[in-house]
C-alpha positions in Angstrom: -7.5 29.1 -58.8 -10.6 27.7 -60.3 -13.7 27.2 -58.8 -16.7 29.7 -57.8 -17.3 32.5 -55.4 -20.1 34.8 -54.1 -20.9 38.1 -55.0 -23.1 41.1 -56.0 -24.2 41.6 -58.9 -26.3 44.1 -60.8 -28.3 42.0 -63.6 -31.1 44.2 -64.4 -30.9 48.0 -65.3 -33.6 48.5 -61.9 -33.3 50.1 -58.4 -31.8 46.1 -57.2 -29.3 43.8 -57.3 -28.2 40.2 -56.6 -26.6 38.1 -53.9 -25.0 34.8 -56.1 -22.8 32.1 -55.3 -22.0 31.1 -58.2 -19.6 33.5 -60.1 -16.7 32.2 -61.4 -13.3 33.1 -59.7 -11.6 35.4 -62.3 -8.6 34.0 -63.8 -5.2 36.0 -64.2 -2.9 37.0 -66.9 0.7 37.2 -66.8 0.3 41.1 -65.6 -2.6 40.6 -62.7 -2.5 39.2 -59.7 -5.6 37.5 -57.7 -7.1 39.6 -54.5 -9.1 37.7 -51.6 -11.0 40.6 -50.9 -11.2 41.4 -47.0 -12.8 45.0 -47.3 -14.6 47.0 -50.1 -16.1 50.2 -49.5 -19.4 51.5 -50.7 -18.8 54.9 -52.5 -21.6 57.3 -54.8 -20.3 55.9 -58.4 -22.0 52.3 -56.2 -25.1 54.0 -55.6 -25.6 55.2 -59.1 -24.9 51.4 -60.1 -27.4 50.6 -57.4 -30.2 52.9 -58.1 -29.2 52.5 -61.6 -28.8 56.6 -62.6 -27.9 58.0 -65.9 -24.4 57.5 -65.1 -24.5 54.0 -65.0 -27.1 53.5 -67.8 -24.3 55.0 -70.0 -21.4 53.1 -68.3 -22.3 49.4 -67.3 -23.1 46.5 -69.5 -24.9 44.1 -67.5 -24.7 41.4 -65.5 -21.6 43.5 -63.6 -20.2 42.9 -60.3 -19.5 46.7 -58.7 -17.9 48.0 -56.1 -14.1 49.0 -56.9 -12.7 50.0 -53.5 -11.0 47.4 -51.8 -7.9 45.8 -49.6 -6.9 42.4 -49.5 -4.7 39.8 -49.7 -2.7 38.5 -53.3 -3.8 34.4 -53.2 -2.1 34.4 -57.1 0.4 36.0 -59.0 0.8 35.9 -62.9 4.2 35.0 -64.2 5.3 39.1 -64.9 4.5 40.2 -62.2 7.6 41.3 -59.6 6.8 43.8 -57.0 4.0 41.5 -55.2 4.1 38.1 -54.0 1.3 35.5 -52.3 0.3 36.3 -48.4 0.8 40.6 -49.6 -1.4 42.4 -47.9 -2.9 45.3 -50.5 -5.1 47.7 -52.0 -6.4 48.7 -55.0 -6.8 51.8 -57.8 -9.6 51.8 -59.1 -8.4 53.2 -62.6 -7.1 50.7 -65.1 -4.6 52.8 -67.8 -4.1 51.1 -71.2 -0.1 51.8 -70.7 -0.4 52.1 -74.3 -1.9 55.6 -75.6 0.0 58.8 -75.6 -0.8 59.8 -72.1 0.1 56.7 -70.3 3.6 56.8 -72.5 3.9 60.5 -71.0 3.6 59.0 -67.6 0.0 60.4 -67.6 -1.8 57.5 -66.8 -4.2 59.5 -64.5 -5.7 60.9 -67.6 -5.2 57.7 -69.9 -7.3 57.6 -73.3 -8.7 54.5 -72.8 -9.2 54.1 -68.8 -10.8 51.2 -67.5 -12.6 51.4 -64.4 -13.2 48.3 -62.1 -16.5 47.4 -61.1 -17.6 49.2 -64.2 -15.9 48.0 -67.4 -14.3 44.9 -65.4 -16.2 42.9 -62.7 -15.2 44.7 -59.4 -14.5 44.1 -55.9 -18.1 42.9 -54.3 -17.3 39.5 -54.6 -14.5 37.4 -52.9 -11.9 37.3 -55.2 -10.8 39.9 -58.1 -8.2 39.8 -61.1 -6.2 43.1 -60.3 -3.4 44.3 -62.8 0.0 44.8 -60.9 0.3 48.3 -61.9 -3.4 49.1 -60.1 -2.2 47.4 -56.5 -0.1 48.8 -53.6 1.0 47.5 -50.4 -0.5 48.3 -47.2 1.5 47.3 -43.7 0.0 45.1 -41.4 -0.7 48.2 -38.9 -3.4 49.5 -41.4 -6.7 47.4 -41.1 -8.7 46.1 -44.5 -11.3 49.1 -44.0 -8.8 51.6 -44.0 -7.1 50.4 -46.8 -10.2 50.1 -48.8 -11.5 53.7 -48.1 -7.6 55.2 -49.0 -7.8 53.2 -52.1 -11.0 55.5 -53.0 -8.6 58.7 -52.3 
């Protein structure tokens, strides 16, 4: 999908951040597939980004979009991916695992060497589309609302 989207973003290392509309929709790899966002949840690691803490200062290279609880639905699927199709409804982990160190080979990937976390070493889930990798996703069934899935993803 090409195009642009809105978003939040956090641009300056201050107490703000900002509304845009022009943030390019995040193209796929074979591996990810493409979330329309219904639902992100606002958690503490989002108020550190916010009111820009330590934590983030030591975390976030800027301009970032945050926010890395979500639900939504798969609008794109890369060509590897198997256990999701277009019109799944889902939710995400917000840990990305390398798949690749010893840990993640030790089916460790909890605890992976080089873990990736969305919304703060990938763009997150504030906007209205995100580039998820198959292995981060699950499904949710049609009884659970957005809201809910997005605040069980952050469990």
């Amino acid at each position: 999908m090409k195009g642009f989207m809105r978003g939040i973003v956090k641009e300056k290392p201050d107490n703000s951040a900002v509304y845009r509309e022009d943030i390019p929709i995040p193209q796929i790899s074979a591996s990810e597939v493409l979330v329309k966002v219904k639902a992100a949840a606002i958690c503490g690691t989002d108020l550190h980004i916010m009111h820009w803490s330590q934590y983030a200062e030591e975390r976030l290279k800027l301009p970032m979009v945050f926010g890395h609880e979500f639900a939504g639905d798969i609008v794109e699927i890369g060509g590897n991916v198997r256990d999701f199709k277009v019109g799944d409804r889902v939710a995400g982990e917000t840990h990305i695992p390398c798949n690749d160190c010893y840990q993640c080979k030790t089916n460790n990937r909890h605890i992976c060497e080089n873990m990736k976390i969305i919304g703060i070493n990938v763009p997150g889930a504030f906007c209205e589309y995100i580039s998820v990798p198959q292995d981060c996703l699950f499904h949710i069934e049609d009884t659970i609302s957005y809201i809910t899935g997005a605040i069980v993803s952050s469990i």
